[in-house]
LUMFILUM-662008 format. One record per residue (C-alpha): residue in one letter; x, y negated, z. Coordinates in steps of 0.05 Angstrom, whole numbers, padded with zeros to 5 digits, always signed. Layout:
REM LUMFILUM-662008
aXYZ/...
//
This chain:
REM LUMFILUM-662008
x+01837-00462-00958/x+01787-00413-00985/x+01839-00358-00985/x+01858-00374-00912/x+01783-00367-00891/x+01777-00299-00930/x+01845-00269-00904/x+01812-00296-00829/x+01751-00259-00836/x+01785-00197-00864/x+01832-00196-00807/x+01771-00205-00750/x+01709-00170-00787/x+01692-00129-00729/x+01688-00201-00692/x+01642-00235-00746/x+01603-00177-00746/x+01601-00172-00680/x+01579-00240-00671/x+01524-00238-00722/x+01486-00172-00693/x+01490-00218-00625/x+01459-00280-00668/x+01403-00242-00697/x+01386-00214-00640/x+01379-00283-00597/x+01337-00304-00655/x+01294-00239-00656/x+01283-00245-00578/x+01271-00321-00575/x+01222-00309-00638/x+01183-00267-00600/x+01184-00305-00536/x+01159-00355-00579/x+01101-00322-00611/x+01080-00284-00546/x+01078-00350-00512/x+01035-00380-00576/x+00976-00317-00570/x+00982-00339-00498/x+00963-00399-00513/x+00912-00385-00563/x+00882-00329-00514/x+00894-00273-00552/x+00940-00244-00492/x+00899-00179-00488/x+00839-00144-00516/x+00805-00075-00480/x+00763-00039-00511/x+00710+00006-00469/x+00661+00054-00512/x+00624+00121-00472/x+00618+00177-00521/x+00553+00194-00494/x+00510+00143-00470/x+00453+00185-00442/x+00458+00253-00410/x+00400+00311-00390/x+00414+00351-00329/x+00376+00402-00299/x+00376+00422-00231/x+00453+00464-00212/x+00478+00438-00286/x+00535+00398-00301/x+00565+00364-00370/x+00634+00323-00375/x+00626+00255-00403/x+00685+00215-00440/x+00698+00145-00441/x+00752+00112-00488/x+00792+00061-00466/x+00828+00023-00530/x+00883-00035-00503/x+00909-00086-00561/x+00972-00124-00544/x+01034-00151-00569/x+01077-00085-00572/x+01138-00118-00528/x+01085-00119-00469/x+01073-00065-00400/x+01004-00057-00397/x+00979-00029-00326/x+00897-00013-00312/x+00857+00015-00263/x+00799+00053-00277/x+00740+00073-00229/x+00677+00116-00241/x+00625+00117-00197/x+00565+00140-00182/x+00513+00078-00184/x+00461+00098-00147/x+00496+00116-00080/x+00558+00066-00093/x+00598+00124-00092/x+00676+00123-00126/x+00681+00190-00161/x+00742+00186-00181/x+00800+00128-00176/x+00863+00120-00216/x+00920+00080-00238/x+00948+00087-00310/x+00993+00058-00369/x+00970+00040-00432/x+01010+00031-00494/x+00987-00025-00539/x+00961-00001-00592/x+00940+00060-00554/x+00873+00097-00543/x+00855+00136-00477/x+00807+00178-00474/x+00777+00197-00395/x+00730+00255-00384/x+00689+00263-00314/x+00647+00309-00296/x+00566+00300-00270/x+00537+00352-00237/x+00462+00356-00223/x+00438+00367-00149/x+00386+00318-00148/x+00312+00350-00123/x+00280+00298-00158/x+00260+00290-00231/x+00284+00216-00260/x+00346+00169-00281/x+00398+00146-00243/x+00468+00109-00264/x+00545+00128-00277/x+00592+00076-00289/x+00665+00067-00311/x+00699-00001-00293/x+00765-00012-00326/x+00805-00074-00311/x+00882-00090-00345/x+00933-00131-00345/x+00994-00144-00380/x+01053-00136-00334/x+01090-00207-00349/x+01168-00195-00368/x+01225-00229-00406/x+01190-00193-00462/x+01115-00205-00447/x+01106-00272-00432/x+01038-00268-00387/x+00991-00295-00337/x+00972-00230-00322/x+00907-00239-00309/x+00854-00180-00311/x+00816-00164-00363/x+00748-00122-00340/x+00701-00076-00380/x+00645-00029-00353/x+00603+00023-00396/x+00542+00060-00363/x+00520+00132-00378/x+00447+00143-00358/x+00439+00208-00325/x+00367+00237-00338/x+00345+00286-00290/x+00304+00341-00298/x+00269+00404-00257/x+00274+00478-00286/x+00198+00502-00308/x+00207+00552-00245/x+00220+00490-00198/x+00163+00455-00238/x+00121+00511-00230/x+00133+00520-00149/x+00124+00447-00146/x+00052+00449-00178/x+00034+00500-00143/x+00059+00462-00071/x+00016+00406-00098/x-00049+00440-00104/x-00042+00471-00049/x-00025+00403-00007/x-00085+00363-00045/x-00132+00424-00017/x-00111+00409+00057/x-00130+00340+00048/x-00193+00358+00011/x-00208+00400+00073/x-00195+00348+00113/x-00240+00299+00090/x-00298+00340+00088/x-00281+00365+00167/x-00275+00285+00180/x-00336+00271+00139/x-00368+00321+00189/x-00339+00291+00245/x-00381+00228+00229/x-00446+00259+00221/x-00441+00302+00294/x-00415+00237+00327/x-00476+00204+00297/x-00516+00267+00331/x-00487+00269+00395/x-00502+00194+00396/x-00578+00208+00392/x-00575+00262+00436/x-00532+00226+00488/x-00490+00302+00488/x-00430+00278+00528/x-00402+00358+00515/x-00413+00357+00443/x-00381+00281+00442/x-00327+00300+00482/x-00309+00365+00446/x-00313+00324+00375/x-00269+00264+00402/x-00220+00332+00418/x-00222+00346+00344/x-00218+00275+00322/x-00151+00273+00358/x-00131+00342+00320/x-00147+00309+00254/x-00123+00240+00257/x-00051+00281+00278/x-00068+00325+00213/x-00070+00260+00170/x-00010+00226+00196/x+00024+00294+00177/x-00011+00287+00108/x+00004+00219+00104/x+00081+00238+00110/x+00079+00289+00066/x+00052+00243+00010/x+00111+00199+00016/x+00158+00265+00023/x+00127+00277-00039/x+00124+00214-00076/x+00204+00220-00054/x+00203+00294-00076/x+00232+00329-00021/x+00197+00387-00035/x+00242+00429+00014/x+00224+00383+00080/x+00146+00393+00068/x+00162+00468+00063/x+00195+00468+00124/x+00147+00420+00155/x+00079+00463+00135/x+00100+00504+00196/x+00070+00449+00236/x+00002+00450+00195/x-00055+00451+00245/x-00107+00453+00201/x-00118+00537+00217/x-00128+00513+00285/x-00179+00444+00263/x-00226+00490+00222/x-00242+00550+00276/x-00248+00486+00321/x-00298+00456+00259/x-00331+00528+00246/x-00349+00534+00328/x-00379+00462+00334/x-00416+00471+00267/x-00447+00535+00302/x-00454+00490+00365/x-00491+00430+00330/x-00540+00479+00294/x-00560+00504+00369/x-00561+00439+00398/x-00606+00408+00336/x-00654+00476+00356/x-00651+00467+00426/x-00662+00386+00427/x-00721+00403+00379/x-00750+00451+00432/x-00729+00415+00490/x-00761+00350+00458/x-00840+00389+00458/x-00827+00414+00535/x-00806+00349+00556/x-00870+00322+00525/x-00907+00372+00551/x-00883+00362+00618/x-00898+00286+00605/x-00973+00299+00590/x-00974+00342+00647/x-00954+00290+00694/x-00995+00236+00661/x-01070+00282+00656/x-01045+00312+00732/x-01105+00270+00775/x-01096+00219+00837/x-01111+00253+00897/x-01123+00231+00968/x-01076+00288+00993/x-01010+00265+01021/x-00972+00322+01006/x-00997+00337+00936/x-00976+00252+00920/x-00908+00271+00946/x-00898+00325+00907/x-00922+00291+00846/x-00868+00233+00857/x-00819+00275+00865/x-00838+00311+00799/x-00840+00243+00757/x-00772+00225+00793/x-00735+00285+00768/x-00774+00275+00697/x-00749+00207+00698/x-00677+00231+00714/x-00689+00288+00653/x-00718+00244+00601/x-00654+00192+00601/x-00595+00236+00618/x-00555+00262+00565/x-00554+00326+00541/x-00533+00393+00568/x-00530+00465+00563/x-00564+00479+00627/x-00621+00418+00619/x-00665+00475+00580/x-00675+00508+00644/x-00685+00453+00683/x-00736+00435+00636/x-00765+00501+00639/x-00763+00496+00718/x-00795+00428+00724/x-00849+00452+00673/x-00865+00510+00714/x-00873+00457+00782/x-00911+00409+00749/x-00963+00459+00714/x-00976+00485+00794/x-00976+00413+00827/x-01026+00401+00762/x-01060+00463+00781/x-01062+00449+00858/x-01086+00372+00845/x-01145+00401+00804/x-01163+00443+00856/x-01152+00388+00908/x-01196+00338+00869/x-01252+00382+00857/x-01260+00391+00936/x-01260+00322+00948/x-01307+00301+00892/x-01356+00347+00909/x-01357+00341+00976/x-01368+00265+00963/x-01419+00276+00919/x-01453+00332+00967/x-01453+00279+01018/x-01471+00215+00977/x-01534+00260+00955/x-01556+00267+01020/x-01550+00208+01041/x-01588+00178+00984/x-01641+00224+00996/x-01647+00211+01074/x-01648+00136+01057/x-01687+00152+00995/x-01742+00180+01045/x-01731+00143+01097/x-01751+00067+01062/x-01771+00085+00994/x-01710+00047+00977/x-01687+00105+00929/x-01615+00107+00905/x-01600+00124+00844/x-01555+00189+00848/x-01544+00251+00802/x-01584+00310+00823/x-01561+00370+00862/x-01563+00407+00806/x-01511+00363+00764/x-01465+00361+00818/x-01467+00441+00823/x-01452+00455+00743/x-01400+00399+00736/x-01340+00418+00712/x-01307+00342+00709/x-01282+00309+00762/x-01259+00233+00773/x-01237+00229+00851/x-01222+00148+00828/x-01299+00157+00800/x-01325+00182+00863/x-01291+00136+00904/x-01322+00072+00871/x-01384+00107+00876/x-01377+00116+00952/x-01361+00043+00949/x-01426+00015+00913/x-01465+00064+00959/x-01435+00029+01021/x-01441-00036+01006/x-01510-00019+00986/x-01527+00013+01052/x-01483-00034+01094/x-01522-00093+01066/x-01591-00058+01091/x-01574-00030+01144/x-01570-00097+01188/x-01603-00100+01254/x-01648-00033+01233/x-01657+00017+01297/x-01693+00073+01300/x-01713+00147+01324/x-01650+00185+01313/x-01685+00243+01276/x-01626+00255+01221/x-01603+00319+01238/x-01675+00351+01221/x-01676+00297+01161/x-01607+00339+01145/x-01626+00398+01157/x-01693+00393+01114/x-01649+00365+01055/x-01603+00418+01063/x-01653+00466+01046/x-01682+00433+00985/x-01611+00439+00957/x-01598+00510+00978/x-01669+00519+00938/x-01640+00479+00876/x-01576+00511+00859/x-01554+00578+00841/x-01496+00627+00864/x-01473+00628+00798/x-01465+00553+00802/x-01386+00528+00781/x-01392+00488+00849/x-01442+00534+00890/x-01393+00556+00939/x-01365+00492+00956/x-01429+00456+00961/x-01447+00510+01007/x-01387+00495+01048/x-01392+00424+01046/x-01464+00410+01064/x-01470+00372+01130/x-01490+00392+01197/x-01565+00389+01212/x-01613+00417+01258/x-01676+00456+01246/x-01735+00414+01272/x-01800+00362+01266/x-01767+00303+01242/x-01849+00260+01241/x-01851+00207+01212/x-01791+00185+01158/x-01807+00108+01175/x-01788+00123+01251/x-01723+00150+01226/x-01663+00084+01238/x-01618+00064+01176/x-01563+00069+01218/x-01571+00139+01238/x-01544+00151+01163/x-01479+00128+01185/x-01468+00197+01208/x-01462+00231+01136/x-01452+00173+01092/x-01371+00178+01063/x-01326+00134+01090/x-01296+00089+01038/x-01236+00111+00997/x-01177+00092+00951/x-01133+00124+00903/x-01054+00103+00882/x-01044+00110+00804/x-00973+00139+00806/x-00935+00113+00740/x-00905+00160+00690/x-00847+00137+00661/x-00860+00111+00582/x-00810+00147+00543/x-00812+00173+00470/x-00771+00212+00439/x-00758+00200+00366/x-00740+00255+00327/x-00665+00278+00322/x-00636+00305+00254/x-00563+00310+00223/x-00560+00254+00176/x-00534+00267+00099/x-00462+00278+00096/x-00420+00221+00071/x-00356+00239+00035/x-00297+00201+00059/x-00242+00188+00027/x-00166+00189+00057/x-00136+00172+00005/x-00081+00227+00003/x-00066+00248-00065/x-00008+00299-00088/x-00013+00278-00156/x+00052+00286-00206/x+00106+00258-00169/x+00127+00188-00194/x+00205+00202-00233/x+00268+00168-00195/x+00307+00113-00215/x+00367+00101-00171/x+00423+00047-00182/x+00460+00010-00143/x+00454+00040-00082/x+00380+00040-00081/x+00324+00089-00112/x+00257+00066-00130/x+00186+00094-00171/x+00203+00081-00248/x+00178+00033-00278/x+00125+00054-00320/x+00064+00002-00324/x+00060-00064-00344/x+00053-00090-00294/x+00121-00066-00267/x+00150-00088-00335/x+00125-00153-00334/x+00153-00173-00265/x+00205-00222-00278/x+00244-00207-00218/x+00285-00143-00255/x+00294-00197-00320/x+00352-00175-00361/x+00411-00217-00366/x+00449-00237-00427/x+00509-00269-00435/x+00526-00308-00495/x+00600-00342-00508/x+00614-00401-00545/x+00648-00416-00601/x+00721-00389-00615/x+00773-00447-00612/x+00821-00395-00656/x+00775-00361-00712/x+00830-00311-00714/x+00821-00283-00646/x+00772-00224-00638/x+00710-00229-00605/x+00728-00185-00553/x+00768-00238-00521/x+00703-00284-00527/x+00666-00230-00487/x+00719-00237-00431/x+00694-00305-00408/x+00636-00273-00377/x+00689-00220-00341/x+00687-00250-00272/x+00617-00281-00272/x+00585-00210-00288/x+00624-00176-00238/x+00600-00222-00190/x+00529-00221-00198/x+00533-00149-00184/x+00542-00164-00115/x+00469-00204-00115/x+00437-00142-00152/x+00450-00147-00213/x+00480-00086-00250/x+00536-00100-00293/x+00524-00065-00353/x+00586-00086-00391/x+00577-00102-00469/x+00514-00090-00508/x+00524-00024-00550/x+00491-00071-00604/x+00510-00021-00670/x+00482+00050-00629/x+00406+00061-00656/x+00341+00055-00613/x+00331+00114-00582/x+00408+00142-00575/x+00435+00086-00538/x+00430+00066-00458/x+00360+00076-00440/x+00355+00019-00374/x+00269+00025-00379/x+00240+00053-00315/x+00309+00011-00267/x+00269-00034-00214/x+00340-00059-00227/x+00359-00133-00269/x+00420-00118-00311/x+00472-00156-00343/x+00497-00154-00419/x+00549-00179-00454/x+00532-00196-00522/x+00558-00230-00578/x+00530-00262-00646/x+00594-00252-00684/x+00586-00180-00696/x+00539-00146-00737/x+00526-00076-00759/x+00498-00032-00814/x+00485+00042-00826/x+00521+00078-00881/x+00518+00153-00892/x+00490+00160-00810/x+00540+00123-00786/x+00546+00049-00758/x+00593+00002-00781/x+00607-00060-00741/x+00635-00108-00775/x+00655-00186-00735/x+00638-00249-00772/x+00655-00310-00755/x+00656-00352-00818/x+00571-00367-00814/x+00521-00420-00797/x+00497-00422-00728/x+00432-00408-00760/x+00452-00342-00780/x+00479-00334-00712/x+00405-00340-00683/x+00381-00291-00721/x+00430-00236-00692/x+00420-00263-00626/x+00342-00243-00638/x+00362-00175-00665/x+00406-00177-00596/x+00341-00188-00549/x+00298-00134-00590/x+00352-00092-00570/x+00361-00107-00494/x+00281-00113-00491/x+00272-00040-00520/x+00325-00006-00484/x+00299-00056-00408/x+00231-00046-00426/x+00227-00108-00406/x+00176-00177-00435/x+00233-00233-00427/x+00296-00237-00418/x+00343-00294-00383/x+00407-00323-00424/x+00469-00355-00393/x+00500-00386-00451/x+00564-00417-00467/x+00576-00477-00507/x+00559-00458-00576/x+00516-00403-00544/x+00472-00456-00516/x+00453-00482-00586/x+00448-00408-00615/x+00401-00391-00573/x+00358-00460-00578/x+00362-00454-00646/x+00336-00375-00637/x+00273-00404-00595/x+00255-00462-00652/x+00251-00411-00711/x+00229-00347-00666/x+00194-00379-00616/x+00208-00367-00537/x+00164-00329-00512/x+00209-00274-00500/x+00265-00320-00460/x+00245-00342-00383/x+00301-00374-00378/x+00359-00409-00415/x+00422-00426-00366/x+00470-00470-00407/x+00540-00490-00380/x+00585-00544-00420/x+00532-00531-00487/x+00529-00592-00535/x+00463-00602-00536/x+00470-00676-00576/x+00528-00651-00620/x+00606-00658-00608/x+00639-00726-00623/x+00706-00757-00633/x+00773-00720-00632/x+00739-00654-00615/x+00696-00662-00675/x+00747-00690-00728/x+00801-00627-00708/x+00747-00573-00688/x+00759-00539-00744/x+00836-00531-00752/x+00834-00472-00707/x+00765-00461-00710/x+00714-00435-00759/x+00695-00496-00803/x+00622-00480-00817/x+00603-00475-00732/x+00643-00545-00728/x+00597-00582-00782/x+00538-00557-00755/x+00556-00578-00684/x+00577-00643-00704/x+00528-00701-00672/x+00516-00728-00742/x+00497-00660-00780/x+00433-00640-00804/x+00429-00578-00761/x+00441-00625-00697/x+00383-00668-00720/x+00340-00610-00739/x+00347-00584-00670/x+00330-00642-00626/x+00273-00668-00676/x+00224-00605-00662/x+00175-00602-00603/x+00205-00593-00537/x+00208-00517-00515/x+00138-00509-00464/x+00142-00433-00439/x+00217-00425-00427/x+00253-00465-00373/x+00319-00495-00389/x+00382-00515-00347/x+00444-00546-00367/x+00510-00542-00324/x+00546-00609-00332/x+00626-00615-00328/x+00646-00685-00311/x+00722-00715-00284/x+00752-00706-00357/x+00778-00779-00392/x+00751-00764-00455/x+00751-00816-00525/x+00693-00835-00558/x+00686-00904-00610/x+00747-00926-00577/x+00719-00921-00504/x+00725-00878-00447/x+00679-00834-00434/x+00666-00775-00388/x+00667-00702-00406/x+00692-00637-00393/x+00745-00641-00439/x+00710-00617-00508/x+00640-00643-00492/x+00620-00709-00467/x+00572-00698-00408/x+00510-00751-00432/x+00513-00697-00498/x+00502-00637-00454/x+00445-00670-00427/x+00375-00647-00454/x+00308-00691-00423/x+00265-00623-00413/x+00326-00587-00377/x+00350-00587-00304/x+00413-00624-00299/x+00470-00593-00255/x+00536-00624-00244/x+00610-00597-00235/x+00660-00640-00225/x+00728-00621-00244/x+00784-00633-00284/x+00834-00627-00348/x+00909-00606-00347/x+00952-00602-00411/x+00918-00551-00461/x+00860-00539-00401/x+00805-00555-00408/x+00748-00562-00357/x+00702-00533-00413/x+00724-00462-00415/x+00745-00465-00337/x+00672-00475-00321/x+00666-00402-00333/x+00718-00388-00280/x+00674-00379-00224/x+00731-00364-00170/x+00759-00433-00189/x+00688-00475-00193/x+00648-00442-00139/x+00594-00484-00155/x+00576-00457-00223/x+00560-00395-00194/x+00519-00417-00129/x+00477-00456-00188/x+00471-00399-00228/x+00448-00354-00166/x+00405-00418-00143/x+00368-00416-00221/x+00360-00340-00221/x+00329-00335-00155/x+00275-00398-00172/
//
């Protein structure tokens, strides 16, 4: 039988051989359907790797560098891969460049772009490269071919040449002296309106409300220039100084400086005529004559009108003019009163005398002589002297008739005067002239002579009007003391640039900038690794979708922390009014051999060990953000590494912890008893509800200066002591609960190998985790 087999095979070898290259190669093709399907499974479908090779570039003005980016793809070797990578210029949104390539597993690609430099302004601003892959899925490459996303930022830092520098100084000093300038024409400004107040000038307030107008237009011009130049657009304030009016504002200051000096001279000198004027007016006597009273109300009419209008060029001569009037009308009065007073007083003497002589009833009268030296005269005086006389003689002279002898009795008294007084006399003349009528003759007896014959040279009564002046004063007028005032323009070094996503804004550079919570770094931390064999990388990709999405709220998606570059050479995101978002993981760590990093992934640790890279993880994003705090959005496991970083480190440098499906009481039941057949056996003991790391971490004081939320997943049956419970598949929900946290809750679901616990992070799929997220960020 044996020989009939062997003589078969001889005769049909080609056949059997045939037959078993076919065999070995359905095995060799369902083998590897097999295993592609089982990293499928296990999420190890596909790995990117994203690394700049410089993460900071200088540029000065006209300059330009090439930066590279390296994009390293890790696949099963039977598998298409297919990417699409975009660079673009962060701070105006702009897509430098676009493009479509294939990878080779395996493979490293290396992509160079170039940045030039036309930016005017000194500061930062933000290039990024997004990569996303796929497998392509085939009878080879079994696939979901979902995308796989990594971003890596190069900070651009932007400098001026020292000849720009120089010009720009040099614009500066010369802006900040206009504005000096300005201030001390406005300052002024104040002081003359103040003058023209307390001269009532209505020219001089006029022609500096004029200027006023010039300079207000001059500070609005400033004022735009300042934020031209806090914006450093040096070239639009060169073009722009063609519309300086300042030339124009100081020959307009330098003629009403020249102006106020006169007017302060002139108000001075017209101040002493007016008074003069006034005295003039007020010492100018009452008079009896009609005409002369006119005049005189006139004169204190137009003083009146003088004294309280404001003040004008031409009020000088008007001054001068009334001056003139009222020093004649004063003149004339004087004149006017001495006639009448000494004619009264010629004729009261007589009389006196006659009746003197004619009774022995002898009134009481200045002599002749008296009245013929006097140089004072008081027509209101004389009149109330005419009035005692009269009512004096009227009271006597009742029923009393007599000889009518006067005119001798006249005439005789007439003479005794003419004896008494001298040609040289002040008054002679006008006593002369004023001396009643009488007649030469024997006048007999006096006693014969009639009181009532008297009536004949006796003055008839008179009254005088006082005529008002008006009671002004006029204080004295000076140019008070110059206040400097302050416009607050100020061309001081202009503030750097930082420009990302689509908007610029001043750099940070104070703390209190720094400490404002609203541009709060973000960093993600993933959860444990189901399959300890799979690389971290693929842990990273959880956040993939969620970071890309909270770029669209403002936050820039920084890709992975560069955690093994050195302080100092790596992304420098200090001075961005911008929150960003990191990647980061605890499973990698790093050292420095011979100047180089080394970064090494461990997985096989405590989680305690874990929160002490996770603080070495915050120094870093805190140095590079300048920022005080930073937020988390943890994970799972990555919600116990980073409580457990906050109980030995302390939180004051977290605001907030976010954490979605974490098991904050410990993982129970089937999830804890085969946690570690894929997984790493030390993270699964020290999440189990029963360890001492568990009860270590939910013994301590409760957390006071960080706030904590916890995203719940719920609608998954789940075991646990033989009862159902609900979960999200891995965690039961009442163990993500924490008492001091906010409680959110998804609802969802399990199907086959899914789980609800690593879907939570699919934001496209549970809308809801990200509104909460947003909601928690923007408290």
């Amino acid at each position: 039988m044996k020989e009939v087999w062997k003589s078969y095979i001889r005769n049909h070898k080609k056949k059997f051989i045939l037959l078993a290259i076919i065999l070995i190669i359905v095995l060799f093709v369902s083998g590897t359907q097999l295993v592609l399907y089982l990293n499928f499974l296990l999420g190890n479908d596909l790995i990117i790797g994203l690394t700049s090779e410089q993460e900071t570039i200088t540029l000065r003005q006209g300059e330009s560098k090439s930066v590279g980016f390296n994009v390293e793809v890790r696949s099963n070797p039977f598998c298409q891969i297919s990417c699409r990578g975009v660079f673009t210029q962060s701070a105006l949104q702009k897509i430098v460049k676009e493009e479509v390539f294939n990878v080779l597993p395996g493979m490293t690609m290396g992509k160079r772009f170039v940045i030039a430099s036309d930016a005017k302004t000194e500061g930062k601003e933000m290039y990024k490269y997004d990569v996303e892959c796929n497998n392509v899925n085939s009878w080879l490459c079994h696939t979901s071919e979902d995308k796989i996303m990594r971003s890596a930022v190069v900070i651009v830092n932007h400098e001026l040449s020292e000849e720009e520098k120089n010009k720009r100084q040099s614009l500066g000093q010369t802006l900040q002296e206009k504005a000096k300038k300005l201030e001390m024409i406005q300052s002024k400004l104040a002081v003359w309106q103040d003058f023209s107040v307390q001269i009532a000038d209505l020219q001089l307030k006029q022609e500096i409300d004029s200027l006023m107008v010039l300079t207000v237009q001059e500070k609005e011009l400033l004022v735009n220039w300042q934020e031209l130049w806090e914006e450093q657009e040096v070239q639009q304030i060169e073009k722009e100084l063609e519309k300086d009016t300042l030339l124009e504002i100081k020959n307009e200051e330098a003629r009403l400086d020249s102006y106020v000096k006169d007017s302060l001279g002139k108000y001075a000198f017209l101040k002493t005529e007016l008074l003069n004027i006034k005295q003039l007016l007020e010492n100018s006597p009452v008079v009896l004559n009609e005409s002369l009273v006119l005049q005189k109300k006139a004169l204190i009419n137009y003083f009146k009108n003088l004294a309280v209008s404001g003040y004008y060029d031409n009020k000088l001569n008007e001054a001068a003019e009334l001056k003139s009037k009222a020093e004649l009308l004063n003149n004339n009065t004087w004149q006017e009163v001495r006639k009448e007073v000494v004619k009264n007083e010629v004729n009261l003497y007589v009389a006196s005398q006659a009746w003197c002589k004619i009774n022995n009833n002898c009134w009481r009268y200045k002599n002749i002589k008296e009245i013929a030296e006097s140089e004072n005269h008081d027509l209101k005086a004389s009149c109330e002297e005419i009035k005692q006389f009269r009512d004096s003689y009227d009271e006597a002279n009742k029923g009393n008739k007599g000889e009518d002898k006067v005119p001798a009795l006249v005439y005789e008294i007439n003479q005794e005067i003419i004896n008494s007084i001298n040609w040289n006399d002040v008054n002679y003349e006008l006593i002369m002239n004023n001396l009643p009528a009488g007649i030469k003759g024997d006048i007999g007896n006096y006693s014969e002579i009639g009181l009532d014959s008297l009536n004949k040279i006796v003055p008839e009564r008179c009254s005088v009007m006082e005529l008002e002046v008006m009671n002004i004063s006029f204080n004295d007028v000076s140019l008070k003391e110059q206040q400097n005032i302050s416009l607050g323009i100020l061309f001081e070094e202009p503030k750097k640039l930082c420009c990302a996503l689509n908007r610029c804004s001043f750099c940070c550079e104070n703390d209190n900038c720094k400490n404002d919570l609203k541009y709060t770094p973000i960093i993600f931390i993933h959860g444990h690794a189901f399959n300890k064999d799979v690389s971290t990388e693929y842990s990273l990709n959880a956040f993939n979708v969620l970071q890309s999405k909270l770029e669209q709220e403002g936050y820039l998606n920084a890709g992975v922390l560069n955690v093994y570059a050195p302080n100092g050479e790596a992304e420098d995101w200090s001075g961005f009014n911008i929150p960003v978002t990191l990647k980061a993981s605890y499973y990698y760590d790093a050292y420095e051999a011979s100047g180089k990093y080394t970064l090494i992934q461990q997985k096989s640790e405590r989680i305690d060990n874990y929160a002490i890279r996770l603080k070495e993880i915050i120094d870093n994003v805190q140095y590079r953000t300048g920022r005080s705090k930073v937020i988390i959005i943890a994970h799972s496991m990555g919600g116990l590494v980073s409580r457990r970083y906050m109980q030995v480190f302390g939180d004051d440098n977290v605001e907030k912890l976010i954490m979605i499906g974490t098991p904050n009481k410990g993982i129970v039941g089937d999830v804890s008893s085969y946690c570690d057949v894929l997984g790493e056996q030390r993270e699964c003991e020290d999440m189990n509800s029963e360890s001492v790391f568990m009860q270590k971490l939910n013994s301590v004081k409760k957390l006071k200066k960080v706030k904590l939320y916890t995203i719940i997943g719920q609608g998954c049956e789940m075991d646990y002591n033989g009862q159902k419970a609900d979960g999200d598949g891995v965690v039961l929900a009442e163990k993500v609960e924490l008492e001091e946290a906010k409680k959110y809750y998804i609802n969802g679901h399990c199907e086959g190998i899914r789980t609800l616990h690593s879907e939570l992070l699919d934001v496209n799929k549970y809308p809801q985790v990200y509104k909460d997220i947003v909601r928690i960020l923007q408290e």
